[in-house]
N, C-alpha and C positions, 0 to 999 in steps of 0.2 A: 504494500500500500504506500509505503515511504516512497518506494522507485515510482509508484504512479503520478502521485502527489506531484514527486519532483517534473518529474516529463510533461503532468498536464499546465503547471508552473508557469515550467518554463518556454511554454509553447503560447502562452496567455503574453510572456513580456516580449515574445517576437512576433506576436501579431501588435500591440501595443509601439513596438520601434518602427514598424510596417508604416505608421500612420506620422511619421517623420524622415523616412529615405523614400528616394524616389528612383523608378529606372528601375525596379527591381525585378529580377528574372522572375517569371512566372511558375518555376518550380521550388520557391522559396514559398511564396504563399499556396502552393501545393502540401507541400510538406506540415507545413506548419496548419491550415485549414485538415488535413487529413487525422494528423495527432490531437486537436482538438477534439474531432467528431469522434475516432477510435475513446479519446478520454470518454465522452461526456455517454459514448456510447455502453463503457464498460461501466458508468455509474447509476444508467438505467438499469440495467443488466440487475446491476447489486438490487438496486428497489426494489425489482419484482423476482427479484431469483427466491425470495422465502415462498412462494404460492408455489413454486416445483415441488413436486414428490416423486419417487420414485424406489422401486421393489430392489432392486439393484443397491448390493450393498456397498459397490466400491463408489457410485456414482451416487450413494447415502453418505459416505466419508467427504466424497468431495464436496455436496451441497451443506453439509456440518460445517465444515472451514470457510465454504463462503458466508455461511450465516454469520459467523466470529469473526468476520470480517466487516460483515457489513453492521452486526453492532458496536464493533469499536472503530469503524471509519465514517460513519455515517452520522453522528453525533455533533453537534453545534461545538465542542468544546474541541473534539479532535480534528475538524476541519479547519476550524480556526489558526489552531497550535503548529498543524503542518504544514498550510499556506503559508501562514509568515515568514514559519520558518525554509523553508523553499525558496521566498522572496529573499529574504537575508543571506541564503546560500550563493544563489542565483548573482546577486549583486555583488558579493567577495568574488564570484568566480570573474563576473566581467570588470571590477577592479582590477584581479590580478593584470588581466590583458593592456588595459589601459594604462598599466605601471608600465609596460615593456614596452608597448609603443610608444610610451614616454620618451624610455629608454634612447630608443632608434629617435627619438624627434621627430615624432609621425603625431601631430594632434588630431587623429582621425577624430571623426564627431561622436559620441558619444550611445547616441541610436544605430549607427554604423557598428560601435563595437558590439553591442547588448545583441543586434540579429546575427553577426558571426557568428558570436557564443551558442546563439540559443540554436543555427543550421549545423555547424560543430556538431553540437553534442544530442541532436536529434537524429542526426545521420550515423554516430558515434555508439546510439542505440541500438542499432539495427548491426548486431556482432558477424559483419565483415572481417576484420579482423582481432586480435586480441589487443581489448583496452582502446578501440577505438585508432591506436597506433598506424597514422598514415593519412586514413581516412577524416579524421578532427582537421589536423594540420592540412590538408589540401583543399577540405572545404572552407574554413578560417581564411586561409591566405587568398584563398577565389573572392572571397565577400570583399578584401581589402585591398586586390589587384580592381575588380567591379569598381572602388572607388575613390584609385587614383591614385595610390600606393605600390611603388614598384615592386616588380615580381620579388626581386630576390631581399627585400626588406620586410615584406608581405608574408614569404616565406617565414624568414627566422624571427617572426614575430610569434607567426602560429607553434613552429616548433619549438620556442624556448617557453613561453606561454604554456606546451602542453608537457614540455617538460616538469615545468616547477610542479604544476600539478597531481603530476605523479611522482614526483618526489613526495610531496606531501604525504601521498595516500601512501606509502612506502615509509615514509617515518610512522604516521603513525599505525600502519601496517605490527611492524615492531613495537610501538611503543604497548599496544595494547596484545600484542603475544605477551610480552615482561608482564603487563599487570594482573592479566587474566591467567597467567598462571602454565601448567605443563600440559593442561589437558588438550590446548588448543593443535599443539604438534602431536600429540596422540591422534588429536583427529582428521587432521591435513595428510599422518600417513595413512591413516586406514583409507582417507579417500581416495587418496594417491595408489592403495593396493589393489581398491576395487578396479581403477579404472585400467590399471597394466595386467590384474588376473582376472578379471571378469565374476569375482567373490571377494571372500575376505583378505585373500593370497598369505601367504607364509606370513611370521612373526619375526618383526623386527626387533 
């Protein structure tokens, strides 16, 4: 629900930047009109998924979890809580970028930065590659070649930009392996055994 939350978000502040750039390729408000509808579509979904029933006990398990879903997403307090905080996410992420292009001396406009971010990492979704890696970065530097930013500064805006940011998730990657203790690497191998023996595979 958090990754929904984030995605329907951040799809809200790049139709909202839509409405301050101009010229814009027609597969930007593609994207961006499409991840709205799929959101808004999947929170109809939730409304009425409690009137399903069904004899089928695995597809009994699944409508269970979406019910526990849609009582703890669907509440005024938790909609609230996760929007902003999405917004407040949202807005450090296209800081970051604005810092770098600082960097480069590129005072790209500000709605300019907030729709890279937001085609970035909508397209970023769509697991092309691992981590987005490639794909972020060459749609990033399209938005800011599109507006007047030379290729190769456009470039190493996007990839330093998606660098930091994965560092970040990598610090605190570690920082929360340390706090949370040994079980986390007990469980990163077992996933890792499942997925090279097709079971539990041998003991490490």
């Amino acid at each position: 629900m958090e990754r929904v939350f984030d995605i329907v978000t951040v799809a809200l502040l790049g139709a909202i930047s839509l409405l301050f750039v101009f010229n814009v390729p027609d597969e930007y408000y593609t994207i961006i009109i499409v991840t709205l509808a799929l959101g808004a579509a999947f929170f109809v979904f939730l409304i009425f998924s409690g009137r399903l029933v069904s004899e089928n006990r695995y597809i009994r398990i699944i409508l269970t979890i979406v019910d526990q879903i849609r009582a703890v997403s669907l509440s005024l307090r938790s909609v609230t809580s996760l929007s902003l905080q999405s917004v407040v996410i949202w807005i450090l992420d296209v800081l970051v970028c604005y810092f770098v292009a600082l960097m480069f001396q590129q005072p790209i406009p500000f709605a300019v930065l907030v729709l890279a971010i937001v085609i970035g990492n909508l397209v970023k979704a769509i697991p092309l590659t691992p981590g987005g890696v490639g794909t972020y970065e060459l749609v990033v530097a399209g938005v800011f070649i599109a507006a007047g930013v030379e290729p190769a500064i456009a470039t190493l805006i996007a990839v330093i930009d998606h660098l930091l940011k994965n560092l970040v998730t990598l610090a605190g990657g570690i920082v929360s392996i340390y706090f949370f203790g040994d079980w986390v690497i007990d469980t990163i191998r077992s996933a890792f055994r499942r997925e090279m023996y097709g079971g539990e595979g041998p003991g490490v």
